[in-house]
C-alpha positions as CSV (number, residue, x, y, z in Angstrom):
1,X,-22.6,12.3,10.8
2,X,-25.7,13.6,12.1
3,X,-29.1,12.8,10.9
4,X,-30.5,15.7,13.7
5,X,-28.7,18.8,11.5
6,X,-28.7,16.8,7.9
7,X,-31.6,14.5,7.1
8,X,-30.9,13.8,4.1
9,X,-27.5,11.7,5.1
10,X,-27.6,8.3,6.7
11,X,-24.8,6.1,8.2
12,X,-23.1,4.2,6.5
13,X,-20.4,1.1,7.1
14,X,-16.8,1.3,5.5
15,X,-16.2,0.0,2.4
16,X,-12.7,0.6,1.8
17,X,-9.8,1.6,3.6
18,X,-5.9,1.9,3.7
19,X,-4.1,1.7,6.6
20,X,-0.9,3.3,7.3
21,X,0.0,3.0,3.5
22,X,3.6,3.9,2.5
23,X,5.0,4.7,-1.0
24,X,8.2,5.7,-2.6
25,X,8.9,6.7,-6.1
26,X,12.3,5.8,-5.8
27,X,14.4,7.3,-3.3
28,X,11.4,10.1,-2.8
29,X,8.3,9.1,-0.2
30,X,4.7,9.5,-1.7
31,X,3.0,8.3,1.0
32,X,3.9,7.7,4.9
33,X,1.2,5.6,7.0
34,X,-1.7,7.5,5.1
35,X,-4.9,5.8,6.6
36,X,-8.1,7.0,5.6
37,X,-11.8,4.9,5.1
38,X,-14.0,5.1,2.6
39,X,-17.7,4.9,3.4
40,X,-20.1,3.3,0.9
41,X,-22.7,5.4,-1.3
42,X,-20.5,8.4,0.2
43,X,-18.7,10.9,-2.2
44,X,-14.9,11.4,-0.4
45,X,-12.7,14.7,-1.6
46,X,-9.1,13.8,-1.7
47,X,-7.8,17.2,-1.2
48,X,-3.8,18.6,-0.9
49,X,-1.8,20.8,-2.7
50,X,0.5,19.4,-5.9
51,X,3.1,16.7,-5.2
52,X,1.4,16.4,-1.9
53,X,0.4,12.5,-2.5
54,X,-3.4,12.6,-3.1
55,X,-3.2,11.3,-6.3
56,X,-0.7,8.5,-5.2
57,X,-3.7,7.3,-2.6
58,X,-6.4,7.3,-5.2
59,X,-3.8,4.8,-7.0
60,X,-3.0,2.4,-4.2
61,X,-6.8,2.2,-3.4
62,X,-7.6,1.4,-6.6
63,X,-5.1,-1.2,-7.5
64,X,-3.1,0.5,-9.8
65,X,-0.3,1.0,-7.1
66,X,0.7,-1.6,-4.8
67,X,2.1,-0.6,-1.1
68,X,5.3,-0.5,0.1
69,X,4.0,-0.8,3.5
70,X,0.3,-0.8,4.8
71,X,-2.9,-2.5,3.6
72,X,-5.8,-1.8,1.3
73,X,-9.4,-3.2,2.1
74,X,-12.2,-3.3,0.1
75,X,-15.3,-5.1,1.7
76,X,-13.0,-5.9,4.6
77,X,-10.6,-8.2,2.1
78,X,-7.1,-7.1,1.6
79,X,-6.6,-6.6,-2.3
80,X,-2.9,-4.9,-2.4
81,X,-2.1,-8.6,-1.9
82,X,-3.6,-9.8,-4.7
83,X,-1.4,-10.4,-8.3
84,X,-1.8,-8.1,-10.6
85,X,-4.3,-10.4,-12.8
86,X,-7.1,-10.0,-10.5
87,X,-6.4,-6.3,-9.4
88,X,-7.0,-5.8,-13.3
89,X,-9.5,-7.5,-13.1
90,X,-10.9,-5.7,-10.0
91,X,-9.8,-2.5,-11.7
92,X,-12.3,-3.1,-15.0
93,X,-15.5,-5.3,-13.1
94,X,-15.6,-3.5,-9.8
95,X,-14.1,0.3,-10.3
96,X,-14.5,3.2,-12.5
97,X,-12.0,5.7,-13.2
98,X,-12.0,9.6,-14.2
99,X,-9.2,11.0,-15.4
100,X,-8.4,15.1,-15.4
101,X,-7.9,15.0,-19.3
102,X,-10.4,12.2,-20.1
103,X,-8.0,10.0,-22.0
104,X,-10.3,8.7,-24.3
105,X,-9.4,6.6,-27.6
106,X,-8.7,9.2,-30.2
107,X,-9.6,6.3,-33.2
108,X,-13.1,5.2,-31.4
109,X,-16.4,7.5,-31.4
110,X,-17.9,8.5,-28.4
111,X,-20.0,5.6,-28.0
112,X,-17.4,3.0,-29.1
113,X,-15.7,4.6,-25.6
114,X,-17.7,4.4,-23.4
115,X,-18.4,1.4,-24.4
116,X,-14.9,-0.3,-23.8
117,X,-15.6,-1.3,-20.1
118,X,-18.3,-3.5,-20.8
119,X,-16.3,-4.9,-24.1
120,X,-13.2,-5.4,-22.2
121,X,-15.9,-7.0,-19.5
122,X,-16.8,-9.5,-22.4
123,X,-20.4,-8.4,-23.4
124,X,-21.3,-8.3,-26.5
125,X,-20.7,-5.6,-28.7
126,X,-24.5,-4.6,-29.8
127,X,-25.6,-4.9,-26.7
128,X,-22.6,-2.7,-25.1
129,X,-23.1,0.0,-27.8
130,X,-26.9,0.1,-26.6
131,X,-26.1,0.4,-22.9
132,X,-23.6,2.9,-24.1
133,X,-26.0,5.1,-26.0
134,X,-28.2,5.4,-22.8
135,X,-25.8,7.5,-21.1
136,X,-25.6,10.6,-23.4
137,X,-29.6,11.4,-22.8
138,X,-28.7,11.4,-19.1
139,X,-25.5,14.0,-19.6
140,X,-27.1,15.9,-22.0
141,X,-25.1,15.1,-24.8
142,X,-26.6,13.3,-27.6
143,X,-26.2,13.7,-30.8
144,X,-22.4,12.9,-30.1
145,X,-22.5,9.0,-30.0
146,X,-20.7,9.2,-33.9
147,X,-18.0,12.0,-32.6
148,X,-14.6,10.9,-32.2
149,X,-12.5,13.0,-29.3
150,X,-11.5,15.7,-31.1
151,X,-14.7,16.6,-32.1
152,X,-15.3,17.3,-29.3
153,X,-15.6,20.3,-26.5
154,X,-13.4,20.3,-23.6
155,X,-16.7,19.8,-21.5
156,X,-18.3,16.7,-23.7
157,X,-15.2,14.8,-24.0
158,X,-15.1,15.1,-20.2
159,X,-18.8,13.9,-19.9
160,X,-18.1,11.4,-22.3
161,X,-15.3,10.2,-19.9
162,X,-17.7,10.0,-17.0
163,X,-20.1,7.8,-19.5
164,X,-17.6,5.8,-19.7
165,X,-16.5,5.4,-15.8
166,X,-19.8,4.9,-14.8
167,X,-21.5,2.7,-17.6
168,X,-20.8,-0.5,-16.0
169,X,-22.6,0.4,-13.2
170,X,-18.7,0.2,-10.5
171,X,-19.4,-0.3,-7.0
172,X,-16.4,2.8,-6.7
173,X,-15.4,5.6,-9.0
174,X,-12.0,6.9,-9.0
175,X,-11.8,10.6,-10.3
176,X,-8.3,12.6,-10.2
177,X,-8.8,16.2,-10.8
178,X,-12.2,15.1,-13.0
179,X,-12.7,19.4,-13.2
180,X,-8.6,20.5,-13.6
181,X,-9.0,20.8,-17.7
182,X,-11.7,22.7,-17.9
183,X,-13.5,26.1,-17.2
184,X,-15.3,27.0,-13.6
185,X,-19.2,26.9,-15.4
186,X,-18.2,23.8,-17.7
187,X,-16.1,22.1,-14.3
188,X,-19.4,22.6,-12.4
189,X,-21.7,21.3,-14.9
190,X,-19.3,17.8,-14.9
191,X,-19.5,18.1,-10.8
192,X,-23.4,18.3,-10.9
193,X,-23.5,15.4,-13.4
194,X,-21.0,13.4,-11.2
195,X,-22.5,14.1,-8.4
196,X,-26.5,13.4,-9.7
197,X,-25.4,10.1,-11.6
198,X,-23.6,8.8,-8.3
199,X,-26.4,9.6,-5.9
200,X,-29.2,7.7,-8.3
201,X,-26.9,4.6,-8.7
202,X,-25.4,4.8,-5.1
203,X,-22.3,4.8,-6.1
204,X,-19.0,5.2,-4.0
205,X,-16.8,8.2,-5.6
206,X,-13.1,8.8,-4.2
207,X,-12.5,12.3,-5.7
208,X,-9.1,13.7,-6.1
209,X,-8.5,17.9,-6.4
210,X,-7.0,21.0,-4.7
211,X,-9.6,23.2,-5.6
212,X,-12.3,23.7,-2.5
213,X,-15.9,24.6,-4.8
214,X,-14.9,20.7,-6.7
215,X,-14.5,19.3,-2.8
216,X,-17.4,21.0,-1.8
217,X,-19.8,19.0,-3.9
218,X,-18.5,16.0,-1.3
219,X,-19.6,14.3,1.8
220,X,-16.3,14.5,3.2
221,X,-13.1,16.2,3.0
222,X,-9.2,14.5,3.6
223,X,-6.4,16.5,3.4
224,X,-2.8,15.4,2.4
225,X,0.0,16.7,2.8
226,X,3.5,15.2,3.1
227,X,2.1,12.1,1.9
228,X,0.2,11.6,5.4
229,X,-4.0,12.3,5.6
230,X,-3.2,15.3,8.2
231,X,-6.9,16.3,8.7
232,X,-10.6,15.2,8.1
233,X,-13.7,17.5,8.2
234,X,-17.4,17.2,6.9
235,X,-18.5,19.5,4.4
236,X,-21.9,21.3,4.8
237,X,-24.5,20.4,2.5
């Protein structure tokens, strides 16, 4: 990075990485020695076509998918080592996730959903509904605390689902295709939110999609393709 032709950016050390990860789903590779780092407080596009392993990466990096071969560092420590009790538990204290279709509980409200992290975290259940109620003002959607998910707009279930990735303040946030559900004006209003909430709180975004205007709201660009990070570029901002 350059601070002479960007200001605004700053250097930053690496706070996670996966080094020459393989996967298979069976007899078919996801993944062959894909490396790439993760800087901290940066926003990274995962970009590639379909089937092309991005999505695969996003997984082993955060826990949900463990290596065949390879390493995955977070601070430095391996954590594809650890059992799957504390990459759970890595998974709901440390990460946030974002899914393309939001996937929230269709028999909880809004509220009661973005609450879960900090319920499944152990906090009480006032006090998560009150943290939880915070985040509508700031993505412009109260007034649907009470909704349940299909009550709701492509768009505010999706902003709903960001509330609810972000509400326990993760040090990372996963999001796979956070835009691929919905139109190009409501996709760019959830990318500007993202994007906005993530700066404020510093927080580290892996963001998976094969569409260049979501990428382009990024610090930096990967591509994959053929399950290995082929190329890396900067995007201009």
């Amino acid at each position: 990075m350059s601070l002479v032709t960007n200001p605004t950016k700053v250097e930053r050390g690496v706070l996670m990485e996966a080094r020459e990860v393989e996967f298979d789903f069976g007899q078919t590779p996801a993944l062959r020695k894909a490396s790439v780092t993760v800087n901290e407080g940066e926003i990274l596009a995962v970009m590639g076509p379909s089937g092309s392993g991005k999505s695969t990466l996003l997984h082993c990096l955060a826990g949900i998918l463990v290596p065949k071969h390879g390493e995955i560092r977070l601070s430095g420590e391996r954590i594809d080592t650890y059992p799957e009790s504390e990459r759970s538990a890595l998974r709901r204290d440390t990460f946030g996730f974002v899914f393309q279709f939001g996937q929230l509980v269709p028999e909880l409200s809004a509220e009661e959903n973005v609450a879960l992290p900090l319920l499944l975290g152990g906090l009480r259940r006032n006090e998560s509904l009150v943290r939880a109620r915070e985040w509508f003002g700031r993505l412009g959607i109260e007034g649907l605390e009470g909704r349940r998910s299909g009550e709701l707009s492509g768009g505010q279930a999706q902003r709903v689902a960001l509330a609810r990735g972000l509400v326990a303040h993760p040090k990372v946030l996963f999001a796979d295709e956070p835009t691929g559900s919905l139109d190009s004006l409501t996709g760019e209003l959830v990318m500007e939110l993202l994007v906005t909430v993530a700066r404020e709180d510093g927080t580290t975004v892996v963001l998976v999609t094969h569409e260049a205007r979501v990428a382009a709201y990024a610090d930096r660009e990967v591509i994959v393709r053929d399950g290995q990070v082929s190329s890396l570029t900067e995007t201009a901002s």
